[in-house]
KOLLO-685420 format. One record per residue (C-alpha): residue in one letter; x, y, z. Coordinates in nm, 4 decimals, padded with zeros to 6 digits. Layout:
residues N
   loza         xx         yy         zz
      A          X          Y          Z
...
END
This chain:
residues 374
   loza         xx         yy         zz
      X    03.7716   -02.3737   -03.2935
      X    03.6969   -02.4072   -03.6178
      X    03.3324   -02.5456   -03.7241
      X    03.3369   -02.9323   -03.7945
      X    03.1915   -03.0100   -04.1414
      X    02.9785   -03.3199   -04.2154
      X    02.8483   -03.4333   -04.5283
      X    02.5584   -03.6891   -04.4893
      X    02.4808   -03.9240   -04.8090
      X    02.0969   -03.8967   -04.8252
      X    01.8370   -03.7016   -04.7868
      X    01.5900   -03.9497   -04.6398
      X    01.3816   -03.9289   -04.2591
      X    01.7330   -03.9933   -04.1130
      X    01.9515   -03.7978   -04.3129
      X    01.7126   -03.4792   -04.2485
      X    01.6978   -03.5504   -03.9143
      X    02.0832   -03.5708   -03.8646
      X    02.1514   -03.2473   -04.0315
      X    01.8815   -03.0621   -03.8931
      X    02.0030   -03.2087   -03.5376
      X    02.3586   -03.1025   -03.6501
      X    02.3082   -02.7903   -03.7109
      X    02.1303   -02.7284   -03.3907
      X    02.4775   -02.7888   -03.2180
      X    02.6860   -02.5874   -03.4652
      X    02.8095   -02.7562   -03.7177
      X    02.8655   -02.7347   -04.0787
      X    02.6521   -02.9703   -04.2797
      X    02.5942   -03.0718   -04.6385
      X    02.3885   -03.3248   -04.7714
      X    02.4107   -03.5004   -05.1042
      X    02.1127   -03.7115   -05.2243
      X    02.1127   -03.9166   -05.5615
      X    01.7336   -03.8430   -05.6535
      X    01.6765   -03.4856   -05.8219
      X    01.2857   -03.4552   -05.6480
      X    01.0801   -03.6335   -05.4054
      X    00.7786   -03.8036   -05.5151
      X    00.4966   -03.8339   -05.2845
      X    00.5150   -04.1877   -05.2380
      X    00.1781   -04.3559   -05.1422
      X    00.2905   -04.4910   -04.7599
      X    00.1808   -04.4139   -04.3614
      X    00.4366   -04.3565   -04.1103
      X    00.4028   -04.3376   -03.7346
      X    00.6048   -04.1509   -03.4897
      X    00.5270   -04.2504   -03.1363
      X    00.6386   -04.0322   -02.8479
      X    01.0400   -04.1387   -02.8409
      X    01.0352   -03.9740   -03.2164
      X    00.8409   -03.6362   -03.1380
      X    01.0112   -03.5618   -02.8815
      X    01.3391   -03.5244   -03.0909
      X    01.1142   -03.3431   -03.3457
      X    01.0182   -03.1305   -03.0484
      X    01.3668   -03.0128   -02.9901
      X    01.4027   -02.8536   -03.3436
      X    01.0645   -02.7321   -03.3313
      X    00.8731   -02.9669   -03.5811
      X    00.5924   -03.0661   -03.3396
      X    00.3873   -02.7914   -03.4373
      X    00.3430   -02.8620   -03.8114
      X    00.3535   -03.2224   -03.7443
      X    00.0304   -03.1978   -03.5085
      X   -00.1258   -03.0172   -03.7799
      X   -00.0348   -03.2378   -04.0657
      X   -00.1273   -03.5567   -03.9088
      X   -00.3668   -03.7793   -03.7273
      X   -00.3586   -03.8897   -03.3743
      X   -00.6057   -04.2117   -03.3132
      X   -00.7577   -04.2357   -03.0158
      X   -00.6447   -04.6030   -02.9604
      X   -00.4264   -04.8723   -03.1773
      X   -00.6546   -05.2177   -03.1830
      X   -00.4930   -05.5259   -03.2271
      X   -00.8014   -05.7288   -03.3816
      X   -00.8927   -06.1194   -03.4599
      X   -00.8499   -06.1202   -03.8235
      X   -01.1805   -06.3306   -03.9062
      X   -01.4192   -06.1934   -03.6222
      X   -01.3030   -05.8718   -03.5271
      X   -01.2416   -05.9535   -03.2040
      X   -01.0261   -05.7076   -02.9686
      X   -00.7018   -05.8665   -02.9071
      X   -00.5668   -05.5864   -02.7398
      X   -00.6211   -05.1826   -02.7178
      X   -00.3292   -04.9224   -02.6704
      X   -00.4268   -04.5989   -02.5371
      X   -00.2581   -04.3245   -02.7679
      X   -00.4391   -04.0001   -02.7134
      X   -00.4464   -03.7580   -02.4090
      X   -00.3466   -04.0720   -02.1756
      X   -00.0700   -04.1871   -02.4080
      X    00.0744   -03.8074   -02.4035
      X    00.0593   -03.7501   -02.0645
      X    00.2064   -04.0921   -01.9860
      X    00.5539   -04.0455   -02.2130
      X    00.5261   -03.6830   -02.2773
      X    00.4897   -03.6574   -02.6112
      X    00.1966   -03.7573   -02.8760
      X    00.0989   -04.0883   -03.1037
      X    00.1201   -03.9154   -03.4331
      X    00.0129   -04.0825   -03.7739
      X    00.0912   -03.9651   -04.0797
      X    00.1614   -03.9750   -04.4765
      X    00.5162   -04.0360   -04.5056
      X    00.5318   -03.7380   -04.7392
      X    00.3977   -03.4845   -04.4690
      X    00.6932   -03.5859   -04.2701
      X    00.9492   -03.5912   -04.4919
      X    00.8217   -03.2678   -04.6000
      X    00.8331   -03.1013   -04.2559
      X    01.1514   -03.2688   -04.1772
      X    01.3057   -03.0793   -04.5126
      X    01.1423   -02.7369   -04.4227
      X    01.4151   -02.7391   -04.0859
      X    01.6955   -02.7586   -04.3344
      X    01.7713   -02.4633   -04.6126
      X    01.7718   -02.5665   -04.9134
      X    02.1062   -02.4771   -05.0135
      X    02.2688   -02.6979   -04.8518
      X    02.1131   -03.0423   -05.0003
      X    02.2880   -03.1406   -05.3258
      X    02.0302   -03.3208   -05.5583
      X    02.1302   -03.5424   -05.8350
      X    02.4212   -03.6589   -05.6733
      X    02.4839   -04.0334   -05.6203
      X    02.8051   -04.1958   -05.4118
      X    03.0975   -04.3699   -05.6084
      X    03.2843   -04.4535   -05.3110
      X    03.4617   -04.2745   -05.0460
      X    03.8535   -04.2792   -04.9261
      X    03.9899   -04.1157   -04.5885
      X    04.3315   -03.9121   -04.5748
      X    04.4491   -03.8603   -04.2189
      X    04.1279   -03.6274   -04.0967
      X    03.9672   -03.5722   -04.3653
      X    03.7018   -03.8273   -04.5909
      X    03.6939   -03.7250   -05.0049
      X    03.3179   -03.8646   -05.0952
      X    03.3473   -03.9343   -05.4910
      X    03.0593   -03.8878   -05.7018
      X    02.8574   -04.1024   -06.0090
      X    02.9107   -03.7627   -06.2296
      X    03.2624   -03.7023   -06.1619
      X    03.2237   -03.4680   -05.9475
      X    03.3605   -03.4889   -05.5356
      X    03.3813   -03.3203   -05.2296
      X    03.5584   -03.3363   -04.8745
      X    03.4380   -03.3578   -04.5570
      X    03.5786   -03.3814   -04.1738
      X    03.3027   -03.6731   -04.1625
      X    03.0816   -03.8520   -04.3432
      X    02.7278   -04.0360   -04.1997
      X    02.6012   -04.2638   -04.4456
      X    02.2227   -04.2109   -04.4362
      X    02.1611   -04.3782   -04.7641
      X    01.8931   -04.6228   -04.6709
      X    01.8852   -05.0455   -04.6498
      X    02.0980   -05.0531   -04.9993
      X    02.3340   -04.8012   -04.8220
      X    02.6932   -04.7323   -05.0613
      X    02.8200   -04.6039   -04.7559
      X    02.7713   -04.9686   -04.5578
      X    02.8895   -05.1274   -04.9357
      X    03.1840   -04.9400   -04.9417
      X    03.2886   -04.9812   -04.5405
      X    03.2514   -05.3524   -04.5157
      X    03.1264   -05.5179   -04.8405
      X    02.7849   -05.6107   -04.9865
      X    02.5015   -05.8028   -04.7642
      X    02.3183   -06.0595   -04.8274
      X    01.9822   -05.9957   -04.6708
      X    01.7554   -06.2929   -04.5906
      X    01.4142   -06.3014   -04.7516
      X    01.1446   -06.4002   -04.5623
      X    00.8848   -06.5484   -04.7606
      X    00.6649   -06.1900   -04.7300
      X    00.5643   -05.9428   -04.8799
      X    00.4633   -05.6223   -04.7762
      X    00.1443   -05.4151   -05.0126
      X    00.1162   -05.0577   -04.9366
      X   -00.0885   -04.8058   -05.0368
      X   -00.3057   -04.4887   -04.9529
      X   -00.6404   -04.3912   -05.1095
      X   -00.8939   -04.1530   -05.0374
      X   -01.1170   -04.2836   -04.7670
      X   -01.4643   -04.1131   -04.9919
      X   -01.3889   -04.4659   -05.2025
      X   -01.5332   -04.6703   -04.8444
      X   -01.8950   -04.5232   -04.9187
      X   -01.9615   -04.5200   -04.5504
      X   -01.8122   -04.8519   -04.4623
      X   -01.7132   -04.7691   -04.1341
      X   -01.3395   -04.8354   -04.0238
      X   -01.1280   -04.8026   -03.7030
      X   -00.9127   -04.4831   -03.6118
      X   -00.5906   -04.7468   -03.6171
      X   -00.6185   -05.0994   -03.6029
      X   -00.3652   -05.4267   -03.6898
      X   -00.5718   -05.7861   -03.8068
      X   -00.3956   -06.0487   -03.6995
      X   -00.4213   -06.3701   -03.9572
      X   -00.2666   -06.7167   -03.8575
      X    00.0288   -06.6296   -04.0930
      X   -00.0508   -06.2759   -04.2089
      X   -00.1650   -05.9647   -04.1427
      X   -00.2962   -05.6034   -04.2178
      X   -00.2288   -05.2922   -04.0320
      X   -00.4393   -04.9695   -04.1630
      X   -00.5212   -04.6330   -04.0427
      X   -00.6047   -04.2324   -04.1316
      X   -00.3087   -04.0444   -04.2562
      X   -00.4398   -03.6843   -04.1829
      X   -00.6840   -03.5040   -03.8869
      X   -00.9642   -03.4913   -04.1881
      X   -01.0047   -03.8532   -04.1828
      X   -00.9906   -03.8200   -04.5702
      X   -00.6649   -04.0773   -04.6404
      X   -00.6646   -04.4636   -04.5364
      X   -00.3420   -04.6183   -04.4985
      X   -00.3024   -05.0141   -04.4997
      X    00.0402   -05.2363   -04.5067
      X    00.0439   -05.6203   -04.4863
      X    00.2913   -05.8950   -04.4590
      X    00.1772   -06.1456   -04.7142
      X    00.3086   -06.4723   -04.7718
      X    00.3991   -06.4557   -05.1229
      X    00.7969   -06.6739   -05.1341
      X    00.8039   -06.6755   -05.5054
      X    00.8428   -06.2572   -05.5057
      X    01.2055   -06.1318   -05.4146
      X    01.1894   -05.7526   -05.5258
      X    01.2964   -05.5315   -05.2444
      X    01.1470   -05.2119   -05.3990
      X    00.8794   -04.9299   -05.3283
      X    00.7718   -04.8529   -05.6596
      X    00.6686   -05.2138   -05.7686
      X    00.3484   -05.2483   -05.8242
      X    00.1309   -05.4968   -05.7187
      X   -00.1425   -05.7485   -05.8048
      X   -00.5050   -05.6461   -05.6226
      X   -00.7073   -05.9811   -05.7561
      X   -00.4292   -06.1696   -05.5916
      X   -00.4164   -05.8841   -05.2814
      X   -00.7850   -05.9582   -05.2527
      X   -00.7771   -06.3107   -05.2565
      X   -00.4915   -06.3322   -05.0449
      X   -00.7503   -06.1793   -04.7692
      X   -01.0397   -06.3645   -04.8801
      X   -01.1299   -06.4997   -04.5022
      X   -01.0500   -06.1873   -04.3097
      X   -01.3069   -06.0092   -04.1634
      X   -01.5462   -05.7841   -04.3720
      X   -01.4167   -05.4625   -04.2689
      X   -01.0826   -05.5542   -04.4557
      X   -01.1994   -05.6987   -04.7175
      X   -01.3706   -05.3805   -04.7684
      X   -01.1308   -05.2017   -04.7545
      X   -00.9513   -05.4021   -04.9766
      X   -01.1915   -05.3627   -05.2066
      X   -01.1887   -04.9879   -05.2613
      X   -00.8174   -04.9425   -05.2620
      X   -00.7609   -04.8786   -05.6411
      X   -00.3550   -05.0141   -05.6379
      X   -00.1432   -05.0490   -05.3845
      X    00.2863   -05.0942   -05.4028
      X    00.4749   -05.4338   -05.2636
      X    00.8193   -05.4808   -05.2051
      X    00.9269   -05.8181   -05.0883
      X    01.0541   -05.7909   -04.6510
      X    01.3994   -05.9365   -04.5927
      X    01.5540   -05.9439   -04.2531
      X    01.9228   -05.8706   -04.1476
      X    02.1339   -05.9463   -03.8495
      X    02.2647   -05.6557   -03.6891
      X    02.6020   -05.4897   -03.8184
      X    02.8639   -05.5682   -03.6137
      X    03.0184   -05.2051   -03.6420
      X    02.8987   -04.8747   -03.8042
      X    03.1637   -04.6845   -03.7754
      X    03.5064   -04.6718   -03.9867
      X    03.7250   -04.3649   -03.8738
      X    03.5285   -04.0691   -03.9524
      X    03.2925   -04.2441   -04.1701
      X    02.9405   -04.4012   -03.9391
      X    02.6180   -04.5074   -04.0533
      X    02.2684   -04.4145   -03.9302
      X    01.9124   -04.5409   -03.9641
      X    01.8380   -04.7821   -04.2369
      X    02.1967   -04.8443   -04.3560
      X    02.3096   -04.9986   -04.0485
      X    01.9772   -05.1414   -03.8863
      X    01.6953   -05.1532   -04.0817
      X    01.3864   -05.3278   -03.9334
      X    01.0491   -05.5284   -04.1068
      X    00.7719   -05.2627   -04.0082
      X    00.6231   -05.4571   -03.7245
      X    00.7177   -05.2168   -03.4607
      X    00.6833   -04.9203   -03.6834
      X    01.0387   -04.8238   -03.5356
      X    01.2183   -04.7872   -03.8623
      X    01.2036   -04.4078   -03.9021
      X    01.1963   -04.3321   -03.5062
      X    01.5380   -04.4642   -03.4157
      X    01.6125   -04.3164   -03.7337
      X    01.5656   -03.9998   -03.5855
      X    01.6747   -04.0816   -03.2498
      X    01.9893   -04.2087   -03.3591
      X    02.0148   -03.8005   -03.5048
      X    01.9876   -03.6896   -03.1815
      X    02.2476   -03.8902   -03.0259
      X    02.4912   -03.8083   -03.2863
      X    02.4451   -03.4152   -03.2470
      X    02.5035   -03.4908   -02.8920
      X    02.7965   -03.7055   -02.9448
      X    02.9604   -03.4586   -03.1782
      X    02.9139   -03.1430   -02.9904
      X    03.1907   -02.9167   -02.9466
      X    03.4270   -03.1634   -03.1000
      X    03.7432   -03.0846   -03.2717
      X    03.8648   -03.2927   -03.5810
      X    04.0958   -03.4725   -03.3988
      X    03.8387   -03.5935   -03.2271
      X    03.5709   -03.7161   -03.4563
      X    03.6351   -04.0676   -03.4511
      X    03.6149   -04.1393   -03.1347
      X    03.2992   -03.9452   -03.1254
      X    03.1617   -04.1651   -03.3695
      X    03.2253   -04.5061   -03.1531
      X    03.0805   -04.3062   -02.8796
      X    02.7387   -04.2836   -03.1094
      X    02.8005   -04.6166   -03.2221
      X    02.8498   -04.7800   -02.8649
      X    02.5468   -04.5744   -02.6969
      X    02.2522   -04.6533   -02.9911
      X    02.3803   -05.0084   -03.1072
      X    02.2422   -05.2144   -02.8311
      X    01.9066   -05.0391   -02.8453
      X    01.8166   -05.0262   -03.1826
      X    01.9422   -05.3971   -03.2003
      X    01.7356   -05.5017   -02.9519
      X    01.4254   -05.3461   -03.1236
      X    01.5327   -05.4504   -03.5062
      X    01.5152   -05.8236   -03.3365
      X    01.1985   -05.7659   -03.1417
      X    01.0118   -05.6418   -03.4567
      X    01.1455   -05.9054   -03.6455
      X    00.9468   -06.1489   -03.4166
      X    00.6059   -05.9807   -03.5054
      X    00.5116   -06.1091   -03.1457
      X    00.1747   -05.9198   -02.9757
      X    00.3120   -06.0192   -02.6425
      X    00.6811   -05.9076   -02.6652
      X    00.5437   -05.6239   -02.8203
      X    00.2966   -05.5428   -02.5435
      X    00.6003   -05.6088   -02.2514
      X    00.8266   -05.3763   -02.4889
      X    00.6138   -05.0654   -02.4823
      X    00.7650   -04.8787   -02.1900
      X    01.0939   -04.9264   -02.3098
      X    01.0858   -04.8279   -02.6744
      X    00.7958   -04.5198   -02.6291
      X    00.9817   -04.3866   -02.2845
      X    01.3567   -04.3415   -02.4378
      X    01.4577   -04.0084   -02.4749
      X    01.7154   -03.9907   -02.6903
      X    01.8200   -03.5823   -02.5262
      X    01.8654   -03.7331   -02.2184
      X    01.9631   -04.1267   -02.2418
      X    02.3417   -04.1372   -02.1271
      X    02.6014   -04.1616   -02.3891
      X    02.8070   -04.5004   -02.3485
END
């Protein structure tokens, strides 16, 4: 039987993950992104153990243990005093409980590791979507520069402003919250000794700050807030944001933040919208993955792991396929991740402690080699 061949628009987390979990099954797989390089954006990123252990199976772990930091516990803390609100065991006890590692990590590191299980050859740079058309079994992906390309299928991996979702079933219209989210890291030597916790989330009566290492050396801080701010509507990460007004905005949290806060030299915002879940992802032998069909606010920090457990799934769905046959695969992918990830894209909408606390076994104890396909 001939090889199936799938062309994935992006070259994000998810996209990687997809073709690297692709090609672990067999199949043909070409990826076109729209940026020409990758800048080393300044963000975190944590993969708790339902992530790794996809990572695991195309033998990322490894590197990944190296490259990043794993805290010995995540503290939910009073914003003003400090006080412990709640404590999340994610070393040894965490591993041995879901199998897998906590990791924490520079966003780069990851995307970085996740491109070194894909050769290079086979990601087009410079190439952004115009639109796509099907023809019996076979999708023809048109290009910005002219240029286009055919594929058996097509997974739209192309992030919250996906063309792929666009050019399925129209524009969105995302709601904006009222938030915003700053974002930065910085090298921890700017503290001067100020002493800070492994990983740790202050909770504010209508904001908040999560921070935490990026890297075993301790030598990175990480922090991310949700900021009321309704005036800013920018959903972007390169915008760049105010710190007097950062600052200010944290002016009663506890001193440890503001601290922090203080030593930061800039940080990035980009205004957090929520959507609804899609009603469908797939369109013949066209389906979306990741951000493009359920991106989340960062509450959960489940964005980029059922990014790349939705990868996983669809190598499993799609093995040993024929072309007749891809379609159907795809509502199979559709139908088994939909009513997870929805479930989680509402829960960390809700930016509840308590739902979050009752959620833990279910989101960190999926495994997304062995969950049954719907």
């Amino acid at each position: 039987m001939p090889k199936l061949n799938v062309a994935i628009v992006g070259a994000g987390i998810g996209g990687l993950a997809a073709a690297a979990c692709l090609r672990r099954v067999g199949i043909d797989v070409t990826i076109y992104e729209q940026a020409r390089q990758f800048a080393r954006v300044g963000a975190g990123i944590q993969q708790s153990p339902n992530s790794v252990r996809v990572l695991r199976a195309i033998g990322l772990e490894p590197r990944l243990r190296e490259l990043a930091f794993q805290p010995a516990a995540a503290l939910n803390r009073q914003s003003d005093t400090g006080e412990l609100l709640w404590e999340r065991a994610m070393g040894p006890t965490q591993e041995e409980k879901y199998g897998a590692p906590y990791l924490v990590m520079h966003r780069a590191d990851l995307h970085a590791t996740l491109a070194s299980a894909v050769p290079d050859e086979i990601v087009q740079r410079g190439r952004k979507l115009a639109g796509l058309s099907q023809h019996g079994g076979t999708v023809r992906l048109d290009f910005t520069d002219g240029g286009h390309a055919e594929a058996d299928a097509v997974i739209g991996a192309d992030g919250v402003h996906s063309v792929v979702r666009e050019t399925l079933f129209g524009a969105e219209r995302p709601e904006f919250t009222g938030r915003v989210a700053y974002r930065t890291v910085f090298p921890s030597a700017l503290l001067n000794g100020v002493p800070v916790d492994d990983q740790a989330k202050w909770w504010g009566p209508d904001r908040h700050i999560v921070m935490y290492y990026v890297n075993p050396r301790r030598s990175e801080l990480y922090f991310v807030t949700s900021t009321p701010e309704p005036d800013f509507t920018l959903e972007s990460w390169s915008t760049t944001g105010d710190m007097a007004a950062l600052r200010h905005a944290y002016r009663d949290f506890h001193p440890t933040v503001r601290a922090v806060l203080d030593a930061a030299p800039s940080a990035h915002k980009w205004a957090l919208v929520v959507r609804d879940p899609l009603p469908n992802w797939t369109q013949g032998n066209v389906a979306l993955l990741g951000d493009a069909c359920h991106p989340m606010t960062p509450y959960m920090a489940q964005g980029a792991g059922t990014s790349v457990e939705d990868a996983a799934i669809l190598s499993r769905c799609l093995d040993g396929v024929d072309r007749d046959g891809v379609a159907e695969a795809l509502l199979r992918y559709e139908a088994t991740r939909k009513p997870r990830t929805s479930t989680i894209q509402t829960l960390s909408r809700a930016n509840d402690m308590n739902r979050f606390k009752a959620a833990t076994e279910t989101v960190y104890g999926y495994d997304a080699w062995t969950a049954p396909l719907t």
